[in-house]
ZAMARGU-4260 file (C-alpha; in steps of 0.2 Angstrom, whole numbers, plus 5000, padded with zeros to 4 digits):
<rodrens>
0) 5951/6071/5018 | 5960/6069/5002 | 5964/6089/4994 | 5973/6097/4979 | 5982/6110/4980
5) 5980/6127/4969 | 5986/6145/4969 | 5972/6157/4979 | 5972/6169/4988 | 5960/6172/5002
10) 5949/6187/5000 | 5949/6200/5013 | 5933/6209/5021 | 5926/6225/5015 | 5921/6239/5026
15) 5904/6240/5035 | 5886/6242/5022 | 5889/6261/5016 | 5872/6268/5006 | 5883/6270/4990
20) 5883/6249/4992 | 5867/6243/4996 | 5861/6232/4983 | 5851/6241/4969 | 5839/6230/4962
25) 5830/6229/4947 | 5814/6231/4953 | 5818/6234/4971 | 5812/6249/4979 | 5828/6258/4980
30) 5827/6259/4963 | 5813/6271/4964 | 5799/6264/4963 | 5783/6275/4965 | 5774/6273/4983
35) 5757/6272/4984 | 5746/6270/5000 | 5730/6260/4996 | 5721/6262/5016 | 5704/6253/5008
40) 5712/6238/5000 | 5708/6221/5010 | 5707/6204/4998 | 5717/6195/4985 | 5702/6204/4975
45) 5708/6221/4978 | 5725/6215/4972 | 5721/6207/4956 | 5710/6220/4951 | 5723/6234/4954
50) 5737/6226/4948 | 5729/6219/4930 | 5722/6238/4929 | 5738/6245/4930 | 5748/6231/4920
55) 5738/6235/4903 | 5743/6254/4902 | 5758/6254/4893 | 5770/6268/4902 | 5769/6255/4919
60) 5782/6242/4917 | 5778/6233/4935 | 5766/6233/4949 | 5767/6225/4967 | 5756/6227/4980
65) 5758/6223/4997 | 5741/6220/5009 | 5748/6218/5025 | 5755/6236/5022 | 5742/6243/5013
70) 5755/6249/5000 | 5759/6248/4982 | 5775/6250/4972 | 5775/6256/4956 | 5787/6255/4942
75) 5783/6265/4927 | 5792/6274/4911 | 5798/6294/4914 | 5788/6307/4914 | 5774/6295/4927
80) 5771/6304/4944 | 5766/6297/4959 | 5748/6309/4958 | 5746/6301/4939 | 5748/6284/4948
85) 5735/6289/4959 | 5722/6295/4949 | 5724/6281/4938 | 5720/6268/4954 | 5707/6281/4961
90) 5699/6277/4943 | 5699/6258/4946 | 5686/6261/4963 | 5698/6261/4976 | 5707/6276/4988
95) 5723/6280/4984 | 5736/6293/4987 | 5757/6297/4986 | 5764/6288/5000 | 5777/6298/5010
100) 5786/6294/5026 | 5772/6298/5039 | 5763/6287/5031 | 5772/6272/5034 | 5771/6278/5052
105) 5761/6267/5068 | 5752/6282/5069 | 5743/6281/5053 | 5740/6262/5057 | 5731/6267/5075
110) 5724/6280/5069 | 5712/6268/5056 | 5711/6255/5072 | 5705/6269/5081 | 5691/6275/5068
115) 5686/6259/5067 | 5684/6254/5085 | 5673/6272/5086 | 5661/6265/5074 | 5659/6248/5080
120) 5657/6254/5097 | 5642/6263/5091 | 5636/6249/5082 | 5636/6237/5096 | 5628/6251/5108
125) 5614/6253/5097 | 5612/6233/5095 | 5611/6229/5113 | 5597/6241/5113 | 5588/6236/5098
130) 5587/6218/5104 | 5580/6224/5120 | 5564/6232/5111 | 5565/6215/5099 | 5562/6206/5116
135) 5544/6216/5118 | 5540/6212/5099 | 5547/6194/5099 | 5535/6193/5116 | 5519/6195/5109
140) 5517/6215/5106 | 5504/6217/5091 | 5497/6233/5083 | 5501/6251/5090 | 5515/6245/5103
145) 5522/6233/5091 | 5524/6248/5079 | 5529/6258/5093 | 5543/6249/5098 | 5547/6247/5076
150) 5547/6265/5075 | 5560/6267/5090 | 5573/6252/5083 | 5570/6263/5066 | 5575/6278/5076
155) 5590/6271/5083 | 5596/6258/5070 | 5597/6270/5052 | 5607/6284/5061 | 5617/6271/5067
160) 5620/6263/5052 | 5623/6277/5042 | 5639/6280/5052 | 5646/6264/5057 | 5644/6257/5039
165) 5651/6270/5030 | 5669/6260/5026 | 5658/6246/5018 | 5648/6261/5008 | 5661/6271/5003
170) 5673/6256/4996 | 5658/6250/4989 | 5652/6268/4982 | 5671/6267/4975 | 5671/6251/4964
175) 5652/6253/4957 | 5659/6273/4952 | 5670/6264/4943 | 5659/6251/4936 | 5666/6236/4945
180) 5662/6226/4960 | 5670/6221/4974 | 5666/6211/4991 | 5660/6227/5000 | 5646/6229/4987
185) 5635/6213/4992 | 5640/6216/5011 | 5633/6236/5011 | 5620/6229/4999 | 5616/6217/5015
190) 5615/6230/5026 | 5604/6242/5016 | 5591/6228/5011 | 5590/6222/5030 | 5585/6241/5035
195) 5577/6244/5020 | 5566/6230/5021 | 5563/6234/5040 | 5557/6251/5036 | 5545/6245/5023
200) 5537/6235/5035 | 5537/6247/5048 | 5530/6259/5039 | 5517/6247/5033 | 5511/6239/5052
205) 5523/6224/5044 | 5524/6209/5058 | 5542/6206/5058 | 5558/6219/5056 | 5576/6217/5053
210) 5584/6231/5063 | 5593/6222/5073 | 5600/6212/5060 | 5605/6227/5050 | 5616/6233/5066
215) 5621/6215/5069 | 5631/6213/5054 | 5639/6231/5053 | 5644/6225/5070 | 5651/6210/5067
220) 5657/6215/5050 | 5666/6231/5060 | 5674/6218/5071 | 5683/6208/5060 | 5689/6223/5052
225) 5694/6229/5069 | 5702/6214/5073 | 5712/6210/5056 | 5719/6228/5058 | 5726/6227/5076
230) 5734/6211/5069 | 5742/6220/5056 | 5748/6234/5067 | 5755/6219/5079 | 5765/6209/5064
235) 5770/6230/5057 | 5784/6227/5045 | 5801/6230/5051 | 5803/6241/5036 | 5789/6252/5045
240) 5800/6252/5061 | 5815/6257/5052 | 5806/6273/5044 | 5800/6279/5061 | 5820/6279/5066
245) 5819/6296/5053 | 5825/6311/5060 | 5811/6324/5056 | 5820/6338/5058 | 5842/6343/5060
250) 5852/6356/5067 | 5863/6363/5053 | 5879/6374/5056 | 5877/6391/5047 | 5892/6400/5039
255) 5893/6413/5055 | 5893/6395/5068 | 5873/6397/5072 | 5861/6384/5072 | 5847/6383/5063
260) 5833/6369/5064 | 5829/6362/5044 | 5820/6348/5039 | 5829/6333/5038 | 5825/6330/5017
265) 5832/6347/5015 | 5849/6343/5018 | 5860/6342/5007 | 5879/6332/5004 | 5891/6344/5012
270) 5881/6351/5026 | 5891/6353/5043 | 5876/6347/5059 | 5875/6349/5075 | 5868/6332/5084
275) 5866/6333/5102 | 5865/6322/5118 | 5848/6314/5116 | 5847/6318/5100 | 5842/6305/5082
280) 5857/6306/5070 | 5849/6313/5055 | 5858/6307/5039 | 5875/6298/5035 | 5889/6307/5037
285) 5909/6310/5046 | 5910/6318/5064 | 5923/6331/5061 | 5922/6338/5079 | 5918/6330/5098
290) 5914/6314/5103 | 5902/6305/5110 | 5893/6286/5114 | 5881/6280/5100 | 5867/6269/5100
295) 5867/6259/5085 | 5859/6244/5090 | 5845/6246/5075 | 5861/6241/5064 | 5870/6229/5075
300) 5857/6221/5087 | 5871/6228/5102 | 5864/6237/5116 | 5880/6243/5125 | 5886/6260/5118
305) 5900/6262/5105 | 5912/6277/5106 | 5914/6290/5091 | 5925/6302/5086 | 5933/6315/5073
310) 5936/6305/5057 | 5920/6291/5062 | 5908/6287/5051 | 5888/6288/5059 | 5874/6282/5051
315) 5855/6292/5050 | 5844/6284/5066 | 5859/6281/5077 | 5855/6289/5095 | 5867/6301/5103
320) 5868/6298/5120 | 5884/6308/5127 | 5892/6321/5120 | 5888/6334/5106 | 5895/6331/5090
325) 5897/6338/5072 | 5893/6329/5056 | 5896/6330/5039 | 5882/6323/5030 | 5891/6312/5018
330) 5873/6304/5011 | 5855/6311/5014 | 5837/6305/5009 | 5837/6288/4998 | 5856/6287/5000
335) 5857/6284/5018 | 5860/6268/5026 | 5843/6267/5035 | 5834/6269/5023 | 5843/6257/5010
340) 5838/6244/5027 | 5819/6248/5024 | 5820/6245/5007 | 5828/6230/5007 | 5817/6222/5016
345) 5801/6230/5009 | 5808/6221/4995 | 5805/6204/5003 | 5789/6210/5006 | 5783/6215/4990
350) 5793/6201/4979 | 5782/6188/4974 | 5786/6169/4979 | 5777/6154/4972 | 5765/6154/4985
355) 5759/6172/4981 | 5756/6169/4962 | 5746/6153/4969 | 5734/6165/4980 | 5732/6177/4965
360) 5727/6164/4952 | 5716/6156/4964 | 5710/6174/4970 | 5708/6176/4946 | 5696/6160/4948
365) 5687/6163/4962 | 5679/6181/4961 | 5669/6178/4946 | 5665/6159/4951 | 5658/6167/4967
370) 5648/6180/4957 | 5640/6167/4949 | 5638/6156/4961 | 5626/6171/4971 | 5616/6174/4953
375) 5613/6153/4953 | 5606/6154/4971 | 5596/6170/4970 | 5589/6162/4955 | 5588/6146/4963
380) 5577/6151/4976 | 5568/6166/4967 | 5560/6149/4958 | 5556/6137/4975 | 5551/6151/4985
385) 5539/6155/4968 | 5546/6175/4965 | 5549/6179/4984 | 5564/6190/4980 | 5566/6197/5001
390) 5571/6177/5004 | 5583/6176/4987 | 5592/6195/4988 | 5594/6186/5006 | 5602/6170/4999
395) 5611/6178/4987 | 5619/6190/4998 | 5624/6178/5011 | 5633/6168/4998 | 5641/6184/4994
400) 5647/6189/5009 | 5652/6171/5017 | 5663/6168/5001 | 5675/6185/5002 | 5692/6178/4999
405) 5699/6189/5015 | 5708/6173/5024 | 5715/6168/5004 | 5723/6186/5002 | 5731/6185/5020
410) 5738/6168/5019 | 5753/6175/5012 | 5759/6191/5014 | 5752/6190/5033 | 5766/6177/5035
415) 5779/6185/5026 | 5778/6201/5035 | 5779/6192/5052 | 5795/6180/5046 | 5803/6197/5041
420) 5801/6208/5054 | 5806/6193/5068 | 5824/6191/5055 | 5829/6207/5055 | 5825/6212/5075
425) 5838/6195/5075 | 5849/6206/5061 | 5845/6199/5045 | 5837/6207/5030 | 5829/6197/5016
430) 5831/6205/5001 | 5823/6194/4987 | 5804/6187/4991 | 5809/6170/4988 | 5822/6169/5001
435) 5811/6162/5016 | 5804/6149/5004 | 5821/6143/4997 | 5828/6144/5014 | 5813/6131/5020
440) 5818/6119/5007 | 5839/6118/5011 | 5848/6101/5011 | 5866/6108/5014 | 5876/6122/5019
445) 5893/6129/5012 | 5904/6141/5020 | 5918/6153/5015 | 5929/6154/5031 | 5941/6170/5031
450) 5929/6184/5035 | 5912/6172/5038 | 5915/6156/5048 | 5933/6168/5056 | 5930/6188/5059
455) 5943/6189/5047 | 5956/6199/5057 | 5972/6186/5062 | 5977/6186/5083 | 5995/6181/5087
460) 5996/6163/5093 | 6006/6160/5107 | 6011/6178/5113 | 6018/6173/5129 | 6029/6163/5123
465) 6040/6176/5113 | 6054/6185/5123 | 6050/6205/5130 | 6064/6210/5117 | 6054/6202/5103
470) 6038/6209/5105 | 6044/6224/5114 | 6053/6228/5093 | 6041/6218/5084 | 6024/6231/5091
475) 6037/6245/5089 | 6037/6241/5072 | 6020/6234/5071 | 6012/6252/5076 | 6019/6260/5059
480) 6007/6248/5049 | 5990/6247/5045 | 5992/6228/5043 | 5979/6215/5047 | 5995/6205/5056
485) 6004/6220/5063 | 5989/6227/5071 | 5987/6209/5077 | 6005/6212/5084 | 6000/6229/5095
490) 5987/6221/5100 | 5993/6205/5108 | 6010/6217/5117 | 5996/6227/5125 | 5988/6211/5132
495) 6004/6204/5139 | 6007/6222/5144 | 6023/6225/5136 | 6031/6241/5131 | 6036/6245/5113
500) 6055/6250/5110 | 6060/6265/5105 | 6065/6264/5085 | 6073/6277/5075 | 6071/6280/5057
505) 6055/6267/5055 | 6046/6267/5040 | 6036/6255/5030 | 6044/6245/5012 | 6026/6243/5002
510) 6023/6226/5001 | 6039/6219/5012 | 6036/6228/5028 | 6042/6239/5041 | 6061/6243/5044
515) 6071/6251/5055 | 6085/6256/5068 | 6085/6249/5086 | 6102/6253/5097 | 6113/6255/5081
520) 6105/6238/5073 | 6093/6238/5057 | 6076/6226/5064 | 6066/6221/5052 | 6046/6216/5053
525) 6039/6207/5039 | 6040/6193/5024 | 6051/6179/5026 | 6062/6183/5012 | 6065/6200/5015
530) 6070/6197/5033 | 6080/6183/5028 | 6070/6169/5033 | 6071/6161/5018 | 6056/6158/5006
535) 6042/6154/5020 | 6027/6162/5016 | 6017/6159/5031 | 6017/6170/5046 | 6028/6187/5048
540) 6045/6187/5052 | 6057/6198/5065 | 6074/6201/5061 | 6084/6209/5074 | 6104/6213/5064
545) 6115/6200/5070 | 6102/6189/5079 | 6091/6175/5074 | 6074/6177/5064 | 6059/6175/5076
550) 6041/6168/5066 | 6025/6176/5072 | 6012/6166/5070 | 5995/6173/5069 | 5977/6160/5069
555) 5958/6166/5062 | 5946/6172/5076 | 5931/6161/5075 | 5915/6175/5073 | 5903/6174/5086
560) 5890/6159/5086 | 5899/6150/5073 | 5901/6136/5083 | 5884/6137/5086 | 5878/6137/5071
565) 5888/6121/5063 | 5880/6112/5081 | 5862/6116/5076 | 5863/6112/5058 | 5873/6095/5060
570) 5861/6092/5072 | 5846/6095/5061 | 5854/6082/5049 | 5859/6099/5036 | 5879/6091/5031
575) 5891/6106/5033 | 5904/6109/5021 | 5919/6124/5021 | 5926/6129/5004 | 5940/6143/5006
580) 5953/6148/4995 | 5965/6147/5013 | 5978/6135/5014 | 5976/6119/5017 | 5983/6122/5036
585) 5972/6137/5040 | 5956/6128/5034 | 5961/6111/5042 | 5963/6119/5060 | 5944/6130/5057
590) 5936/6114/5052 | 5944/6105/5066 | 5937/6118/5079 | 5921/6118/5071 | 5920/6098/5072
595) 5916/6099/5051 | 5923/6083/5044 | 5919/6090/5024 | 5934/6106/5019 | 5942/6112/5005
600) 5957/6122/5004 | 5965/6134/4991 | 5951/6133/4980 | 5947/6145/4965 | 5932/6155/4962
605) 5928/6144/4949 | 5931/6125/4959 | 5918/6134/4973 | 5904/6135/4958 | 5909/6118/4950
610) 5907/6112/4967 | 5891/6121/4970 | 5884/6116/4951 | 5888/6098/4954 | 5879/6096/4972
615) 5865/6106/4961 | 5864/6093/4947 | 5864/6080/4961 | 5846/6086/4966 | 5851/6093/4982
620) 5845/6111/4986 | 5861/6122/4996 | 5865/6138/5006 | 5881/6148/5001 | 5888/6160/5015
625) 5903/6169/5010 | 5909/6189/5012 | 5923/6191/4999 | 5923/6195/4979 | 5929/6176/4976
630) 5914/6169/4982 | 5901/6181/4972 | 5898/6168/4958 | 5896/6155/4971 | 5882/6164/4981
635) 5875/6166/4963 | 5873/6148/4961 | 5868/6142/4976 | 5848/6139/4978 | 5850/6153/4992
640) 5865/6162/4997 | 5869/6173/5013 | 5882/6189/5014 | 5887/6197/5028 | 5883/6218/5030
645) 5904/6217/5030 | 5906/6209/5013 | 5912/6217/4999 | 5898/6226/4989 | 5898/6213/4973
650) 5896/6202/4986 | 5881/6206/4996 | 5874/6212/4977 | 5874/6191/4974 | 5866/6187/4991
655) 5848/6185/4993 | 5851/6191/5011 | 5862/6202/5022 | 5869/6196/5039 | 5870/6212/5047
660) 5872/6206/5065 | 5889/6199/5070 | 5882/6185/5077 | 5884/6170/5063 | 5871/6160/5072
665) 5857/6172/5067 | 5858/6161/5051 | 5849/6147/5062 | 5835/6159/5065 | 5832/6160/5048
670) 5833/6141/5043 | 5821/6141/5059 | 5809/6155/5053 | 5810/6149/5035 | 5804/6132/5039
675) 5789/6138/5048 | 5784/6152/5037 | 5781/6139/5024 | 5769/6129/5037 | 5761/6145/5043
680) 5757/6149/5026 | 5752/6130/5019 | 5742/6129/5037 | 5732/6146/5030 | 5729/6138/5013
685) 5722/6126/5022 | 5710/6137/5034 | 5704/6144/5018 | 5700/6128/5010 | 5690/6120/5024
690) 5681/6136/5026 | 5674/6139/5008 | 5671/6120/5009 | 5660/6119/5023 | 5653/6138/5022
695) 5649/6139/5004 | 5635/6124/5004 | 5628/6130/5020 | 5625/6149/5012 | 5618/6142/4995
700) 5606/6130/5002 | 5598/6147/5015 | 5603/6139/5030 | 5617/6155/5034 | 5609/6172/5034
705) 5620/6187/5028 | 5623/6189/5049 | 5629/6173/5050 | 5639/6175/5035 | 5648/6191/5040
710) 5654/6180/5056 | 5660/6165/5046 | 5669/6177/5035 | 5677/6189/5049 | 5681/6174/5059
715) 5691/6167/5045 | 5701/6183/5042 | 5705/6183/5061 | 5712/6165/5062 | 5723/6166/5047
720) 5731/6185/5055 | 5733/6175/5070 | 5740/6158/5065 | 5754/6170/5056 | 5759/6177/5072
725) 5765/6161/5076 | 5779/6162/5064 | 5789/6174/5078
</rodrens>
């Protein structure tokens, strides 16, 4: 293709994410949001009515709450605590309390499912044998055994229900405290009118009792509840993971070279620790003694081991497998690299997309509609039934319960939790809320290519080719510089197994290169003009006194899965199109290896956005993937934009995602994932819209019972949690 050339300078790679760089967002939980755990929320219903209570009072500036987690953040003026917070949601009818890191733990989450199973266990026990004493009254008992067997499903079902519907009760206790409603008040209000009317029957040698309805619906009821709470624990966001990589407690290093075990969130900056074999590294820090093999596949995705030493940076949650080492922690709590992971992506979970402001203004609509709706019927049928008011409260009720908008409040963040948990076990963390659904709707993708489509450190091309004299003075000289190119040298002598020469006098001229003295004769390693190669820019040069220059040239290292990457998206129909600010040459022969048709080179930071703006005003929705501070406004301007964890903090700052793997074809799995997030979650839409369709007139015109509703209801719920799970 047809190019310009312009003066630009590629942009190296910064180091790997360090806790001081994570991205702090306005908003975003490392910021400092307050953490609330909310263990009784479970409907859009609950949402809405949490987050407008909270919005109106003045000293909170935001609110988002997250349902699959059960958790909400918090952002409010000084002098707010977390236990004000609290109260102030406790007032509003619902359980709350300051969140801490236990809480995000699997154990909390079992600990609910277990409680849960307990009571519905009992509940379906006692129903089984209820319906067995129905069979003798359904059969044709009258008078003193019917009563007898009334008095024994009386003895069995109120006990029972006491216990097993005491979630429904409490929550429900909760919101009429606070002079509100929510979907648990008709449901225990269900229960209660089916075993209070039973009782009143009972007592009065009645024909007909409901006991067995009572426990019927506590049991199905308890089910669904069951059920929708192992789903979440199985879709568990991978921010949850992340937190139960904490070390609880660490070793420190006393002044006289004892140990002593202290809680990890009492370290402070400074603090010499003592990690051994087996052992969780508890916070960020430097290992100033020992060394060891780390497993740090939670950052990298990579299994095999990787060797540490004195002067290596470790990060908190990395495993130490070998050796014992000491640490200085360098960054502890908030600061540390694990946790700045969690929070990013329990950003993506808590960030509102388009598709969650559509679920809470339906959600707006609907709770009141659906009030009134039960107040119609009940009337309704007070009148046809001429003031039977067991047969209307029974109505009413059913169109209460069958009508929860569960399924409408999952639809989303069910999804979204999946999709983001399944990226970053592939190492990507979302860190905006809108990512997925921008990624679903992509038409083209650009790339930077020095440190994103290359790994961004040179190799020597052609080492066999230069003479053992050459290289053998070249890596000699190459070894006293901390050069990309030189340490490109070193490497590619060790590989053909030459020897470096012995040099006398070497030392490095900033910006030129590396001199010295090699038998009697000054050698030279570096620029073109100052080893008298003239004004050739390219490559580095070897100048051996009295002897002619020898070039080294050095080529890009594609990174992993490139290649892969460029397939599946030309492949998918995505065009693909490099913009660098690498010379013409270097980006011709990456495009070439890449089979991309579409490049340009020496470009600008500012020809990359008027590229970008113009594909933009064209209609067409693109991905930006760059790593270095040239292509910040780019990522800025694309509809979504992708960093790697080894760019440049302004960088990854601009991204709406961080590629932490090394693998760029982990960007596929989130085109992938994106795509069918946005189905999953228009699929669920869709469940809930066919279910209030058909179960809405079949509760209003009495042919539902409240049993029946509690089943539609739960069985809704279970569908959507499980049609998320299909996102992995």
């Amino acid at each position: 293709m047809s190019v310009t050339e312009h003066p630009g300078a590629a942009a190296c790679p910064g180091c790997v994410a360090s806790p001081a760089s994570l991205p702090r967002q306005n908003g975003g939980l490392y910021d400092g949001a307050i953490q609330i755990s909310l263990p009784t929320i479970h409907c859009a219903g609950c949402i809405s009515t949490i987050e407008r209570g909270l919005s109106v009072q003045s000293d909170i500036e935001d609110v988002r709450i997250n349902l699959t987690r059960k958790r909400a953040s918090v952002w409010a003026k000084e002098g707010v605590s977390a236990d004000d917070v609290a109260a102030r949601i406790s007032a509003l009818g619902y359980e709350a309390q300051p969140l801490d890191t236990a809480t995000l733990t699997a154990q909390d989450s079992d600990r609910a499912a277990r409680d849960l199973a307990m009571r519905l266990g009992v509940a379906g026990f006692a129903m089984m044998n209820v319906m067995l004493l129905s069979v003798a009254v359904w059969s044709g008992a009258s008078d003193a055994t019917r009563d007898l067997f009334h008095w024994l499903s009386a003895a069995i079902a109120l006990p029972t229900v006491t216990f097993s519907a005491q979630p429904f009760f409490k929550s429900a206790w909760r919101a009429v405290s606070a002079a509100r409603l929510n979907m648990d008040v008709p449901i225990s209000l269900a229960i209660l009118l089916a075993a209070g009317m039973s009782l009143y029957e009972t007592i009065n040698h009645g024909e007909h009792a409901y006991f067995d309805a009572a426990l019927s619906l506590t049991f199905f009821l308890l089910g669904g509840r069951y059920l929708d709470q192992r789903m979440r624990s199985n879709a568990r966001s991978a921010a949850a993971e992340l937190a139960a990589l904490e070390a609880p407690t660490a070793l420190k290093v006393m002044a006289d070279g004892t140990t002593k075990t202290i809680e990890t969130k009492t370290v402070e900056i400074g603090d010499v620790l003592l990690v051994q074999p087996g052992g969780k590294v508890p916070v960020d820090g430097v290992i100033t003694e020992g060394s060891t093999e780390l497993n740090r596949a939670f950052l990298t995705g990579e299994t095999d081991p990787i060797l540490a030493g004195p002067g290596d940076m470790v990060r908190a949650g990395e495993i130490n497998l070998t050796g014992a080492v000491r640490l200085r922690a360098d960054a502890v709590g908030h600061d540390t690299l694990l946790h700045g992971l969690s929070d990013l992506i329990a950003v993506a979970e808590t960030a509102k997309s388009k598709y969650n402001s559509l679920a809470d203004q339906a959600a707006r609509i609907y709770a009141p509609a659906v009030h009134l709706l039960a107040f119609i019927a009940f009337a309704l049928w007070l009148y046809l039934t001429a003031g039977d008011v067991r047969i209307a409260l029974n109505v009413a009720v059913a169109v209460l319960i069958i009508t929860c908008p569960c399924a409408l409040g999952l639809a989303v963040p069910a999804v979204s939790t999946v999709a983001s948990g399944r990226l970053y076990k592939k190492g990507l963390l979302l860190k905006h809320g809108t990512a997925l659904e921008r990624m679903a709707e992509i038409e083209e993708v650009f790339f930077d290519k020095t440190g994103t489509l290359t790994a961004g450190a040179p190799r020597l091309m052609n080492a066999g080719l230069y003479s053992e004299n050459a290289l053998g003075v070249a890596s000699a000289l190459a070894a006293a510089s901390g050069h990309p190119r030189s340490q490109a040298i070193v490497a590619a002598a060790a590989e053909q197994g030459t020897v470096p020469v012995r040099i006398e006098d070497i030392h490095e001229v900033p910006g030129y290169g590396v001199e010295g003295r090699w038998q009697g004769k000054l050698v030279r390693l570096g620029r073109g003009s100052w080893a008298g190669a003239g004004d050739i820019a390219d490559g580095s040069w070897l100048a051996v006194e009295g002897e002619p220059v020898v070039r080294f040239e050095f080529e890009d290292v594609l990174r992993p899965g490139a290649e892969a990457l460029v397939k599946e998206l030309q492949g998918a129909g995505v065009p693909v199109t490099i913009l660098s600010g690498d010379s013409q040459e270097a980006v011709k022969r990456i495009a070439d290896a890449l089979g991309v048709d579409d490049w340009i080179g020496s470009m600008l930071p500012d020809e990359k956005v008027a590229v970008l703006e113009e594909r933009k005003h064209a209609g067409r929705k693109v991905l930006m993937v760059g790593d270095g501070l040239n292509d910040t406004a780019a990522l800025a301007t694309a509809h979504v934009s992708i960093a790697p964890a080894s760019a440049l903090e302004a960088t990854r700052v601009a991204a709406d995602a961080v590629l932490v793997s090394r693998e760029l074809d982990r960007v596929w799995d989130m085109f992938v994932t994106a795509r069918s997030a946005r189905r999953r979650i228009l699929e669920n839409f869709s469940v809930a819209a066919i279910y209030n369709a058909i179960a809405i007139p079949l509760a209003f015109s009495g042919i539902a019972t409240p049993l029946m509703a509690a089943i539609a209801m739960s069985t809704s719920s279970i569908i959507v949690s499980v049609n998320a799970l299909r996102t992995r």
